[in-house]
C-alpha positions in Angstrom: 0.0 0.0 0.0 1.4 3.6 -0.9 1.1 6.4 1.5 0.4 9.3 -0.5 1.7 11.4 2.4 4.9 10.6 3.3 7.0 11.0 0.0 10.2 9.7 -0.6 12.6 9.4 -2.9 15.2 7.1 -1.1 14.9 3.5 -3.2 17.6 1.8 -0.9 15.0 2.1 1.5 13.1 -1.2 1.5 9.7 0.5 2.5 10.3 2.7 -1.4 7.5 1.9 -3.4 9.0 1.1 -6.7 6.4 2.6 -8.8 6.2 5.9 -7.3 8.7 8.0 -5.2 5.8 7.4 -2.0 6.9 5.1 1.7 4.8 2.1 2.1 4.8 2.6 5.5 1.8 4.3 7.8 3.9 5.9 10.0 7.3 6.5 9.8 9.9 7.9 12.7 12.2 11.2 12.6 15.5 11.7 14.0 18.0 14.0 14.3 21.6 12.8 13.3 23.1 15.4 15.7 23.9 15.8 18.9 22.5 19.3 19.6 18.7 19.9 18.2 18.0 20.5 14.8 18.0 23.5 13.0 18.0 22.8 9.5 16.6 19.8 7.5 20.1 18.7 7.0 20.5 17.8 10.4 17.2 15.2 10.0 17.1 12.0 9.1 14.1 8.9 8.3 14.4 6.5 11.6 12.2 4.5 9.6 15.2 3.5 7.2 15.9 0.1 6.5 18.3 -1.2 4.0 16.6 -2.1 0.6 15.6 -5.1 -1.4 
């Protein structure tokens, strides 16, 4: 199933639909890859991740 509202456009990620640049997921988890708070998308990242297919 495609979520419509969580784009992506990471196909590495096994949760990529293939047919679309969409997450399969329902919910998917954000962290920050820094170790002070975030202040820029940069320092974001998809928790969600999982290596691909």
């Amino acid at each position: 199933m495609i979520n419509e509202s969580i784009g992506c456009k990471v196909t590495a990620c096994k949760f990529h639909d293939e047919s679309k640049n969409y997450c399969t997921l329902d919910v998917i988890k954000v962290t920050h890859n820094t170790v002070s708070d975030a202040t820029c998308v940069c320092d974001t990242d998809c928790g969600s991740f999982e290596p691909g297919k």
